[in-house]
mmJSON file of the N, C-alpha and C atoms, coordinates in Angstrom:
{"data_MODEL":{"atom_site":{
"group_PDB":["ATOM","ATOM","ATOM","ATOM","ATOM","ATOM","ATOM","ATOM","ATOM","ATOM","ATOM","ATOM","ATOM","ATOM","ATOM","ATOM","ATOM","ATOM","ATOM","ATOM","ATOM","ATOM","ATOM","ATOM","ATOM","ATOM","ATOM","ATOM","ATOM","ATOM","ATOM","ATOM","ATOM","ATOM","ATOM","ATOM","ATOM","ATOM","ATOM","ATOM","ATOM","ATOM","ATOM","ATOM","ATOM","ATOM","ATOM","ATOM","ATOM","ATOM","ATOM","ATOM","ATOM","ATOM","ATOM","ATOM","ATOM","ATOM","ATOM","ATOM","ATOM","ATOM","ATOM","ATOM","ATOM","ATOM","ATOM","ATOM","ATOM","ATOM","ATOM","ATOM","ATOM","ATOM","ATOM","ATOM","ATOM","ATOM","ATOM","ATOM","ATOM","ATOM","ATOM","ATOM","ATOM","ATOM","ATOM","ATOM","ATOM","ATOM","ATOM","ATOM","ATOM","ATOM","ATOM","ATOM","ATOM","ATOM","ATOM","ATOM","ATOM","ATOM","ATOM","ATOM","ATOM","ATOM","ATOM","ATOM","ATOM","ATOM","ATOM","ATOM","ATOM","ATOM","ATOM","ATOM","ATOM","ATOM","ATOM","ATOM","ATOM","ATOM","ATOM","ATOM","ATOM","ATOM","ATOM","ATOM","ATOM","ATOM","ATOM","ATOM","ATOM","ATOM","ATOM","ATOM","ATOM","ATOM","ATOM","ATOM","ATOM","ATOM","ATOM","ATOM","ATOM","ATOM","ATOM","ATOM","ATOM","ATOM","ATOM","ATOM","ATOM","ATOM","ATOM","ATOM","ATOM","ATOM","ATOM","ATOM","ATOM","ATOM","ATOM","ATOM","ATOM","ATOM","ATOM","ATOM","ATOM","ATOM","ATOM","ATOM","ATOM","ATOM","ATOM","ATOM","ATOM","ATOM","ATOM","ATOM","ATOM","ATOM","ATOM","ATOM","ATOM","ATOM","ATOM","ATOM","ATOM","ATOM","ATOM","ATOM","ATOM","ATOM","ATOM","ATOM","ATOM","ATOM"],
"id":[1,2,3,4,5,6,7,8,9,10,11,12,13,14,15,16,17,18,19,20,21,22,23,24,25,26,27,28,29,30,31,32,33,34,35,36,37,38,39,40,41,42,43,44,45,46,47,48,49,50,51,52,53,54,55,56,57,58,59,60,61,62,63,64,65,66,67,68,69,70,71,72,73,74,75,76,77,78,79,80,81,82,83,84,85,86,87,88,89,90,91,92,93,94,95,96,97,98,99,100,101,102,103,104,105,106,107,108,109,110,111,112,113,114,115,116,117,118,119,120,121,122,123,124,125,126,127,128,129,130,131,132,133,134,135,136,137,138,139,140,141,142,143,144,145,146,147,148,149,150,151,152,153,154,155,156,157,158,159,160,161,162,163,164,165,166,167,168,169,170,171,172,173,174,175,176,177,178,179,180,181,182,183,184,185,186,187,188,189,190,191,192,193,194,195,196,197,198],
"type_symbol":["N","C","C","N","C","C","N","C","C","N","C","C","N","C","C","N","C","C","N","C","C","N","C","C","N","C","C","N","C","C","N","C","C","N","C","C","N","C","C","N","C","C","N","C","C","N","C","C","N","C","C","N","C","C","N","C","C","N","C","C","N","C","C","N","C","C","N","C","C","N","C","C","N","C","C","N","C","C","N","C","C","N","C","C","N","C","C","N","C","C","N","C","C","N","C","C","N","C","C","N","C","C","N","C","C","N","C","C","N","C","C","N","C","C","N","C","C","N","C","C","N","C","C","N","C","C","N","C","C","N","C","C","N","C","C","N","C","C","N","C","C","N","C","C","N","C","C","N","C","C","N","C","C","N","C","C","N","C","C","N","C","C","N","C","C","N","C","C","N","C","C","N","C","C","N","C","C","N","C","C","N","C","C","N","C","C","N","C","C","N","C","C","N","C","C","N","C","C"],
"label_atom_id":["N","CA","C","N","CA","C","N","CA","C","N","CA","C","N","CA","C","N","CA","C","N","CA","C","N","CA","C","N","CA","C","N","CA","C","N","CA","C","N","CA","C","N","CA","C","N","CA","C","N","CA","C","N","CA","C","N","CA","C","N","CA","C","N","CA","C","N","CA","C","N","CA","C","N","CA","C","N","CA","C","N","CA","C","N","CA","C","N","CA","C","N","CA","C","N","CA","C","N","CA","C","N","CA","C","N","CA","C","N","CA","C","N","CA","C","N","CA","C","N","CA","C","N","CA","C","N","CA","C","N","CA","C","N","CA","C","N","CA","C","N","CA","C","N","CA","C","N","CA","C","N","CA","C","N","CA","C","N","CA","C","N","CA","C","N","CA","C","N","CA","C","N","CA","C","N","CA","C","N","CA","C","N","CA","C","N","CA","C","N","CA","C","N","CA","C","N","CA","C","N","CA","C","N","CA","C","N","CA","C","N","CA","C","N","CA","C","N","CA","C","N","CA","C","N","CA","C","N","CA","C"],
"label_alt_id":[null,null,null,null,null,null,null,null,null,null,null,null,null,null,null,null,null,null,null,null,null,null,null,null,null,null,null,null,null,null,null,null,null,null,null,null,null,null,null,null,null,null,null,null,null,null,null,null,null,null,null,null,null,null,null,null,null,null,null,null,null,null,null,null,null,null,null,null,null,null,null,null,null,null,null,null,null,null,null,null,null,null,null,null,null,null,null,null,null,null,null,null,null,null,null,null,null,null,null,null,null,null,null,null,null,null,null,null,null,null,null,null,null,null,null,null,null,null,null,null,null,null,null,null,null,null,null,null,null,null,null,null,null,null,null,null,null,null,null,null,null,null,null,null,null,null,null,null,null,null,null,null,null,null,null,null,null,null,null,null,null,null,null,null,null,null,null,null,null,null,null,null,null,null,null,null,null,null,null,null,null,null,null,null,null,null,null,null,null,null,null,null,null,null,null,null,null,null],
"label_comp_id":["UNK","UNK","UNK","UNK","UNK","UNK","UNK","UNK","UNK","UNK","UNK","UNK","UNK","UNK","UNK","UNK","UNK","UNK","UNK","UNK","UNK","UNK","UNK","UNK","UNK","UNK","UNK","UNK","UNK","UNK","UNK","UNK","UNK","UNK","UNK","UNK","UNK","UNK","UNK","UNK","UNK","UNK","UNK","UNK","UNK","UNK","UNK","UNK","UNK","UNK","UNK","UNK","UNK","UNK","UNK","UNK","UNK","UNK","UNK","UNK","UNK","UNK","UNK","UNK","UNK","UNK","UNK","UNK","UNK","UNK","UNK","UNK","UNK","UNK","UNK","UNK","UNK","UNK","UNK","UNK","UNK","UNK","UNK","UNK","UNK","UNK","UNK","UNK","UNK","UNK","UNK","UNK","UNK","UNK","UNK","UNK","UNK","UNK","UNK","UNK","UNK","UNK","UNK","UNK","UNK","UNK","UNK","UNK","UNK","UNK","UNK","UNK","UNK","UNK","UNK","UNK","UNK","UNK","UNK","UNK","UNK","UNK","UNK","UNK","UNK","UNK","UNK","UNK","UNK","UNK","UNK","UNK","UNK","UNK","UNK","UNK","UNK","UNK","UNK","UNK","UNK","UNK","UNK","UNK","UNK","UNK","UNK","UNK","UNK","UNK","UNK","UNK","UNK","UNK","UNK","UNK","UNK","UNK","UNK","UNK","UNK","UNK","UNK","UNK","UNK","UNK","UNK","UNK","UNK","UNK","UNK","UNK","UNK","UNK","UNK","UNK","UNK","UNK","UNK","UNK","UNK","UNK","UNK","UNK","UNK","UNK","UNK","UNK","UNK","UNK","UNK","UNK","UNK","UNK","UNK","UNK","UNK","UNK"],
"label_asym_id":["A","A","A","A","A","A","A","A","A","A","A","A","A","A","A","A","A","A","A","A","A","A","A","A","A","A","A","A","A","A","A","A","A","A","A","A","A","A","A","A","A","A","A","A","A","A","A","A","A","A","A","A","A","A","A","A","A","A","A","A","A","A","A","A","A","A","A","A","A","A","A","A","A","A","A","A","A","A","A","A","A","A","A","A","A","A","A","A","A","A","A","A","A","A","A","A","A","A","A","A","A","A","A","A","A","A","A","A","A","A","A","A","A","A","A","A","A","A","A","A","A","A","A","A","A","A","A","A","A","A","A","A","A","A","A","A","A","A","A","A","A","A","A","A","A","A","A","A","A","A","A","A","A","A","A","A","A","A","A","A","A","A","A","A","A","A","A","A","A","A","A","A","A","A","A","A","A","A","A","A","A","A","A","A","A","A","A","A","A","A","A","A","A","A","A","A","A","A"],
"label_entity_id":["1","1","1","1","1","1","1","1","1","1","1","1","1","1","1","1","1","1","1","1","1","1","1","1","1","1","1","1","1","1","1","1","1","1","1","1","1","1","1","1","1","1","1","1","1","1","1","1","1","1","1","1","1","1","1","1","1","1","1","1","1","1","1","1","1","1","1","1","1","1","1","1","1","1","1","1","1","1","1","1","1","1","1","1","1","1","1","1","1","1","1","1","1","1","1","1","1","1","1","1","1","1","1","1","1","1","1","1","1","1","1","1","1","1","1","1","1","1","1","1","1","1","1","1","1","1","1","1","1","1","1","1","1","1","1","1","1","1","1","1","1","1","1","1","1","1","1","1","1","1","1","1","1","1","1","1","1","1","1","1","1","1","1","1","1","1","1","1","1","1","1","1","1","1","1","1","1","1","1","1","1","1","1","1","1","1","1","1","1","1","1","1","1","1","1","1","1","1"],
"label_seq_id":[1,1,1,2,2,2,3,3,3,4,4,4,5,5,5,6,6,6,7,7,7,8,8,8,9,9,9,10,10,10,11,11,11,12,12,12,13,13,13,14,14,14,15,15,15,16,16,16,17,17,17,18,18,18,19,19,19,20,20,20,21,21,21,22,22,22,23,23,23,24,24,24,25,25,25,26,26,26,27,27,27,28,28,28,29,29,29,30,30,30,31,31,31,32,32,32,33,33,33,34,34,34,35,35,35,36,36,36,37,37,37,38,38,38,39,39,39,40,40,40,41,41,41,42,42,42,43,43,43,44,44,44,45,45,45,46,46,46,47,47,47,48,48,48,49,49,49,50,50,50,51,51,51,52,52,52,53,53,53,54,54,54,55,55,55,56,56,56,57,57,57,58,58,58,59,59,59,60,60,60,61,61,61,62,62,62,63,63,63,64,64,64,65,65,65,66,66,66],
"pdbx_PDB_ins_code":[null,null,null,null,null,null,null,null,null,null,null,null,null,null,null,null,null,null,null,null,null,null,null,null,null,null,null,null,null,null,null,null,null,null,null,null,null,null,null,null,null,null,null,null,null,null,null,null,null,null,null,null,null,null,null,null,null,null,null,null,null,null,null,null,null,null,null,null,null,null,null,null,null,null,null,null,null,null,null,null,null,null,null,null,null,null,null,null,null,null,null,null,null,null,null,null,null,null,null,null,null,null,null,null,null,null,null,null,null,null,null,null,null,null,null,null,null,null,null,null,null,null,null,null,null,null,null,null,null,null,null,null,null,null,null,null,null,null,null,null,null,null,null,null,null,null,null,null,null,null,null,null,null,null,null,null,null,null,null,null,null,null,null,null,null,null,null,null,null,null,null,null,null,null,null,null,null,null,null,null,null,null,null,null,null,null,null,null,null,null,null,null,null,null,null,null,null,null],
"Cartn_x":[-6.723,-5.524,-5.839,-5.141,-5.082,-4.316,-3.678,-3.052,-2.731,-1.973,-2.437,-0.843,-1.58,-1.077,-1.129,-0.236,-0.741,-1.259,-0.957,-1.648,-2.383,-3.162,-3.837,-2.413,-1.343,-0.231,0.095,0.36,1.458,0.422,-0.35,-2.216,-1.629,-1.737,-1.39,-0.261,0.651,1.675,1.861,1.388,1.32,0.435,-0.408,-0.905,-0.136,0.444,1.6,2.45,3.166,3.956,3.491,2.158,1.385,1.254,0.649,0.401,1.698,3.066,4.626,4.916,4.817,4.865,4.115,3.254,2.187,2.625,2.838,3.432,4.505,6.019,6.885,6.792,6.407,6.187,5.308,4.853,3.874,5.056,4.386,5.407,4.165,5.155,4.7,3.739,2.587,1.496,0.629,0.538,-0.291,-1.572,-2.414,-3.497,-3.31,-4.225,-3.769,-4.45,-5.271,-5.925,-4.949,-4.057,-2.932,-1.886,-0.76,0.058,1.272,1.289,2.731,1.89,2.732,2.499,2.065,1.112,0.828,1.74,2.928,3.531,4.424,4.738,5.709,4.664,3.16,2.392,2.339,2.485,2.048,3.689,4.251,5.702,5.884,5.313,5.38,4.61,3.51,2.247,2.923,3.461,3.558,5.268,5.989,7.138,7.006,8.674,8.431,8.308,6.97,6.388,6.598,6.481,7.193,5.852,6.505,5.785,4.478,3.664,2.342,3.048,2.692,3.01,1.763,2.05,1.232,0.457,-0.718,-1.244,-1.972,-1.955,-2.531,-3.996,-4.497,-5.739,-7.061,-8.155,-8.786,-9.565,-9.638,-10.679,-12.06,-12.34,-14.126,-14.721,-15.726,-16.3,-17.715,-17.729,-19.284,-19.693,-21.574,-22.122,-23.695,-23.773,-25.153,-24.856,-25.514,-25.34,-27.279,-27.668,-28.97,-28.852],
"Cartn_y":[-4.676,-3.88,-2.651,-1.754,-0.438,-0.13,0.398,1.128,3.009,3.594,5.051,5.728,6.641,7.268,8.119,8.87,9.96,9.812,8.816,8.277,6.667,6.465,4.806,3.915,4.016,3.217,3.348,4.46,4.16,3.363,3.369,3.335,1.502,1.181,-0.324,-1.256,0.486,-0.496,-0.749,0.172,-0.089,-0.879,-1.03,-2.608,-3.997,-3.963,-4.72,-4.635,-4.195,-3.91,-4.217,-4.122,-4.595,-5.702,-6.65,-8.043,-8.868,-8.59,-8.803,-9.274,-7.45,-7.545,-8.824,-8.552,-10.046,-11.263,-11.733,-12.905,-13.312,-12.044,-12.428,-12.845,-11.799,-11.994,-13.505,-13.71,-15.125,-16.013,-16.722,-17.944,-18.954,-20.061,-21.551,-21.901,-22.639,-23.107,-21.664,-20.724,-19.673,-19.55,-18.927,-18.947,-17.352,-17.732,-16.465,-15.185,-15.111,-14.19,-13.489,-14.119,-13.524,-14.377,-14.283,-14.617,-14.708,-13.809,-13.461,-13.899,-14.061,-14.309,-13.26,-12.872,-12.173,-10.955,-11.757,-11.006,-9.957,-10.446,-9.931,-8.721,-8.786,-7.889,-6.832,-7.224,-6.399,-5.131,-5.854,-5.325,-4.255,-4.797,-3.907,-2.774,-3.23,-1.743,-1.077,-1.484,-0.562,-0.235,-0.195,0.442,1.743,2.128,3.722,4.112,3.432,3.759,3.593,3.934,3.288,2.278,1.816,0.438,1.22,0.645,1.366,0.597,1.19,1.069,0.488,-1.02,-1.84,-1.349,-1.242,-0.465,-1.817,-1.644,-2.57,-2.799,-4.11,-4.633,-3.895,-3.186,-2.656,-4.057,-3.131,-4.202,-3.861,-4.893,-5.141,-5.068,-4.149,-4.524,-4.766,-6.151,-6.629,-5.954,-5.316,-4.21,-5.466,-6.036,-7.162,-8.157,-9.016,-10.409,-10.9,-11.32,-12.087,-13.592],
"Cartn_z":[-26.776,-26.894,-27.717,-27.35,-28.315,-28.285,-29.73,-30.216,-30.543,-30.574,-30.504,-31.781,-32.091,-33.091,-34.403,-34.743,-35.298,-36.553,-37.105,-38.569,-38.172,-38.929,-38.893,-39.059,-40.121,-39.584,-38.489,-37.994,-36.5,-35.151,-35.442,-34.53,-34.674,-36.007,-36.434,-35.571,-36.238,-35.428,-34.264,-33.285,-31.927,-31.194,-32.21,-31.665,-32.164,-33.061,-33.307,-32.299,-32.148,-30.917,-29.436,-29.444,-27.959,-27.701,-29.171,-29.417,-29.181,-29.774,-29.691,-28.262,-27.826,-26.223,-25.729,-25.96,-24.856,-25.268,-26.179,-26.752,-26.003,-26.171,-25.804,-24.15,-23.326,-22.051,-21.413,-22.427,-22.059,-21.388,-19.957,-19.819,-20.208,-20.493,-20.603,-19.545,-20.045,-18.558,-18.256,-18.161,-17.845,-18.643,-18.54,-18.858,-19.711,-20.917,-21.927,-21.469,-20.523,-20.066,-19.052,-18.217,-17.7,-17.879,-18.738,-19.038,-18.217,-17.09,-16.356,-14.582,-13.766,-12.77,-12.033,-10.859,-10.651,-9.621,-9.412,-8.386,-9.268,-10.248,-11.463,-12.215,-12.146,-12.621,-11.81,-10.298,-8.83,-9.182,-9.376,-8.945,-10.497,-11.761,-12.859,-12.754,-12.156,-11.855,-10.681,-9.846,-8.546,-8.45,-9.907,-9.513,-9.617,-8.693,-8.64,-7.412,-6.851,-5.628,-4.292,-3.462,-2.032,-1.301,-0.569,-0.006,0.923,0.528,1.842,3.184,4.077,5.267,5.649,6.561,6.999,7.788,8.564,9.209,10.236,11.585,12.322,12.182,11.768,11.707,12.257,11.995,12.634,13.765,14.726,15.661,15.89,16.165,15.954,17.429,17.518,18.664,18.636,18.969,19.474,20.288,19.344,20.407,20.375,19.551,20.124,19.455,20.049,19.422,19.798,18.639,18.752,18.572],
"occupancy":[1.0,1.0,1.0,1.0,1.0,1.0,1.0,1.0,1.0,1.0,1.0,1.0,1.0,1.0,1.0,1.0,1.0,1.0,1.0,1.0,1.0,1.0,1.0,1.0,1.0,1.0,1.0,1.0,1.0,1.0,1.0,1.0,1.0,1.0,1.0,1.0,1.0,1.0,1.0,1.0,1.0,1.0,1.0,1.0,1.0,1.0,1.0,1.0,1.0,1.0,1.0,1.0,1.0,1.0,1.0,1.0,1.0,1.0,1.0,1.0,1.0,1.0,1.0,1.0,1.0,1.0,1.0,1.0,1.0,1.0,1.0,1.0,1.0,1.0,1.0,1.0,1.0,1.0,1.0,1.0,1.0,1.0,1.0,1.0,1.0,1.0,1.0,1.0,1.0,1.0,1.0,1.0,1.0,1.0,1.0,1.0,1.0,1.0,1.0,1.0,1.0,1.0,1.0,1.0,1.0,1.0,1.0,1.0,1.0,1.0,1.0,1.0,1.0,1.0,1.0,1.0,1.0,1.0,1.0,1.0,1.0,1.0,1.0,1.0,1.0,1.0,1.0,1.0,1.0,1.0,1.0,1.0,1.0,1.0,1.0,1.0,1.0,1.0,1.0,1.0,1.0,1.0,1.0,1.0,1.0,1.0,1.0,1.0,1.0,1.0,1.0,1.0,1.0,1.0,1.0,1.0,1.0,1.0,1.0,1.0,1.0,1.0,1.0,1.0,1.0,1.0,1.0,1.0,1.0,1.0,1.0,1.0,1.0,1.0,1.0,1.0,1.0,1.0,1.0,1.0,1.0,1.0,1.0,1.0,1.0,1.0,1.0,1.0,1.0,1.0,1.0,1.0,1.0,1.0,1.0,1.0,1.0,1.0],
"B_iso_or_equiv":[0.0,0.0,0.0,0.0,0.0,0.0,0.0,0.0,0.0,0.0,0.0,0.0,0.0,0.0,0.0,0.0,0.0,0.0,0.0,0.0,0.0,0.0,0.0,0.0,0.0,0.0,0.0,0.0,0.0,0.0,0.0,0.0,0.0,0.0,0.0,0.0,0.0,0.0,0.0,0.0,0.0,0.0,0.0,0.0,0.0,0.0,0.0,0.0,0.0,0.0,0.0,0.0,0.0,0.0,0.0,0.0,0.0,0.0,0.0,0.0,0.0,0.0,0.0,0.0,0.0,0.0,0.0,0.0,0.0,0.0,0.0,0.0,0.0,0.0,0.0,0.0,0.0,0.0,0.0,0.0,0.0,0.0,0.0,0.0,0.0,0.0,0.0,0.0,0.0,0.0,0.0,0.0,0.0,0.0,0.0,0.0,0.0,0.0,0.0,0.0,0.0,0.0,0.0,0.0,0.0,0.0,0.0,0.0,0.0,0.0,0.0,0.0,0.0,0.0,0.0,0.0,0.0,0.0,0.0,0.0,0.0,0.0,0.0,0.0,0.0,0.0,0.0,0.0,0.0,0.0,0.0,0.0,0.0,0.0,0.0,0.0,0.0,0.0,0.0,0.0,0.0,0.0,0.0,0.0,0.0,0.0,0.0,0.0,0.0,0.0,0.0,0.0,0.0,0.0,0.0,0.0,0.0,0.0,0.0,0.0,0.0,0.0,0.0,0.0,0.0,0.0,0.0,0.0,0.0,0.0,0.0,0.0,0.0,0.0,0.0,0.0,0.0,0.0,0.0,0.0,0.0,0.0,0.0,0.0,0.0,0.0,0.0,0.0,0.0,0.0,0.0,0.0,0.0,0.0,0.0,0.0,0.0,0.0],
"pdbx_formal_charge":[null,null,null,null,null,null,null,null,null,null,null,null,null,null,null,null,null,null,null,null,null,null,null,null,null,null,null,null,null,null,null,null,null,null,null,null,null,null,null,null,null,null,null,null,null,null,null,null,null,null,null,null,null,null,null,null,null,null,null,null,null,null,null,null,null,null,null,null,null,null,null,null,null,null,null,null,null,null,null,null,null,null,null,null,null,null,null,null,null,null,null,null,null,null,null,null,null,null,null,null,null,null,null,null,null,null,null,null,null,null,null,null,null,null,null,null,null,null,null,null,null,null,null,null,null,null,null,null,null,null,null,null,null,null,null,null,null,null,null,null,null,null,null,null,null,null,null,null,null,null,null,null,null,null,null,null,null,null,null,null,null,null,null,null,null,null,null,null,null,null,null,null,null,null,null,null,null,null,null,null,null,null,null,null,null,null,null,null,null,null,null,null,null,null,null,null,null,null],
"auth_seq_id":[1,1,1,2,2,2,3,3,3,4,4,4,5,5,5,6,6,6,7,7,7,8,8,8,9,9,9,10,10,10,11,11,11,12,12,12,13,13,13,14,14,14,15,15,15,16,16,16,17,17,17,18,18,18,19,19,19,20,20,20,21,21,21,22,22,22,23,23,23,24,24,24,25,25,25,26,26,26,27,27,27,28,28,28,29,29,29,30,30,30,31,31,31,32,32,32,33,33,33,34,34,34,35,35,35,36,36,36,37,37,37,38,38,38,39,39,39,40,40,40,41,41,41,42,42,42,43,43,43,44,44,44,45,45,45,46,46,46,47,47,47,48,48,48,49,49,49,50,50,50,51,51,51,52,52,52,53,53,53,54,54,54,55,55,55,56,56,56,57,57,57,58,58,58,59,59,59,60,60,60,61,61,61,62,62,62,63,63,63,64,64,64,65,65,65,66,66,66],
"auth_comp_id":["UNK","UNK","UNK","UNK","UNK","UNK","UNK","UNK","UNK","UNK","UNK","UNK","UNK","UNK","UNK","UNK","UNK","UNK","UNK","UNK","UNK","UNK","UNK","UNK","UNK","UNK","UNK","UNK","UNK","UNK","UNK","UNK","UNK","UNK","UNK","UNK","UNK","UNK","UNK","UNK","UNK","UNK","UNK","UNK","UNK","UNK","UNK","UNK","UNK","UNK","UNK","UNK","UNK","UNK","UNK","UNK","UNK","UNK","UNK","UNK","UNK","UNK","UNK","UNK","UNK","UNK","UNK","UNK","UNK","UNK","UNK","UNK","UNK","UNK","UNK","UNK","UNK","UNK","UNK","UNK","UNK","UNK","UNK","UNK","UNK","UNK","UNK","UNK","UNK","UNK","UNK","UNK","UNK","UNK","UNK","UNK","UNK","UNK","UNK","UNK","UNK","UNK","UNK","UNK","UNK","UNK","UNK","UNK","UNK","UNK","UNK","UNK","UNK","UNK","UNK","UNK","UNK","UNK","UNK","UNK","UNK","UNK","UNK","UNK","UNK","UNK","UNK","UNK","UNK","UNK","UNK","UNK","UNK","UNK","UNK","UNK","UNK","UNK","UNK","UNK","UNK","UNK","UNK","UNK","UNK","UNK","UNK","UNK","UNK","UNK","UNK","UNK","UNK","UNK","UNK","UNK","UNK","UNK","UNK","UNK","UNK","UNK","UNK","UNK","UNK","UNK","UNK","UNK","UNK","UNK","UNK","UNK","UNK","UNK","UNK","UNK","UNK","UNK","UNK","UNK","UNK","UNK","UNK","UNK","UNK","UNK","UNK","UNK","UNK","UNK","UNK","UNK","UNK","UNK","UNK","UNK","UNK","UNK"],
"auth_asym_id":["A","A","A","A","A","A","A","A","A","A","A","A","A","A","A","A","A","A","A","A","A","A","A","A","A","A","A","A","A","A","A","A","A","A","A","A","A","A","A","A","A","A","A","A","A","A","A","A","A","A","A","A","A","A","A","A","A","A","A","A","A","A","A","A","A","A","A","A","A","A","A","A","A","A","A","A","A","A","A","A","A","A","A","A","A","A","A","A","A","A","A","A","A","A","A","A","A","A","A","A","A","A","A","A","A","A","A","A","A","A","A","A","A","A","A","A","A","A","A","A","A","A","A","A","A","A","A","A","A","A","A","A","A","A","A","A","A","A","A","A","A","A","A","A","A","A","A","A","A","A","A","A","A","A","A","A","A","A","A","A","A","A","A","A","A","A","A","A","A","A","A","A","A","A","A","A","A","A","A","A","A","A","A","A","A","A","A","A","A","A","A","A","A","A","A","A","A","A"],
"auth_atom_id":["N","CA","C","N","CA","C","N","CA","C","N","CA","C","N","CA","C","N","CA","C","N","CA","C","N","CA","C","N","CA","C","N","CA","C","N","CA","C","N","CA","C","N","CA","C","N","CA","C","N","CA","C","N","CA","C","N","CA","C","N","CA","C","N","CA","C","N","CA","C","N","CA","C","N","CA","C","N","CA","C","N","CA","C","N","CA","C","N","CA","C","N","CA","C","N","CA","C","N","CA","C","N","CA","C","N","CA","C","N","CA","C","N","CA","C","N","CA","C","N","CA","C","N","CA","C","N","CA","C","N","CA","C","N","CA","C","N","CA","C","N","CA","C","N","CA","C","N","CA","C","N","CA","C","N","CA","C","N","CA","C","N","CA","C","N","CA","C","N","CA","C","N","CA","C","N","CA","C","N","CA","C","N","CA","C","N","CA","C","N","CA","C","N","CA","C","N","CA","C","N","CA","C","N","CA","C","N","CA","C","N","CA","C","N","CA","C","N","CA","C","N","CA","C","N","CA","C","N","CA","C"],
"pdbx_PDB_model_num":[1,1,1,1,1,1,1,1,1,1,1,1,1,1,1,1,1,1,1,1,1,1,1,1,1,1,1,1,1,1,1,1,1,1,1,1,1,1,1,1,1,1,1,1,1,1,1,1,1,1,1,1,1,1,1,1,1,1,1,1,1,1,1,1,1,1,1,1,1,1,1,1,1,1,1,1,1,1,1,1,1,1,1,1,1,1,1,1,1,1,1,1,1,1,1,1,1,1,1,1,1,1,1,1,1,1,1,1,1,1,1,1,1,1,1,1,1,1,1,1,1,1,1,1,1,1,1,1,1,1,1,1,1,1,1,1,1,1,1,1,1,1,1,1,1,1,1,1,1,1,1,1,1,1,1,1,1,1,1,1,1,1,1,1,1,1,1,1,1,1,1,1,1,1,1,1,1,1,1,1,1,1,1,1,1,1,1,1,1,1,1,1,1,1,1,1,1,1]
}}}
């Protein structure tokens, strides 16, 4: 974690504040390395944004086979 700020306190505290954060957000049973489920992480990183548009599977074409 890091912290940022204009004096070594505020630097402190915002890693205080980061550590808080992660704590509180922890659910029960998760693993401390990711604490939140991953769909709830997908959806925190990618708000804002509009949905990519699915795009049909590329297809493969067999040009040899040995």
């Amino acid at each position: 974690m890091v912290g940022c700020g204009s004096t070594k306190e505020e630097a402190i505290s915002s890693v205080r504040d980061a550590i808080d954060s992660y704590l509180n957000s922890s659910e029960a049973g998760m693993p401390p390395e990711r604490p939140i489920p991953l769909d709830l992480l997908h959806q925190f990183l990618s708000e804002g944004e509009d949905a990519p548009e699915t795009a049909e599977a590329p297809r493969l074409k067999v040009l040899a086979c040995g």
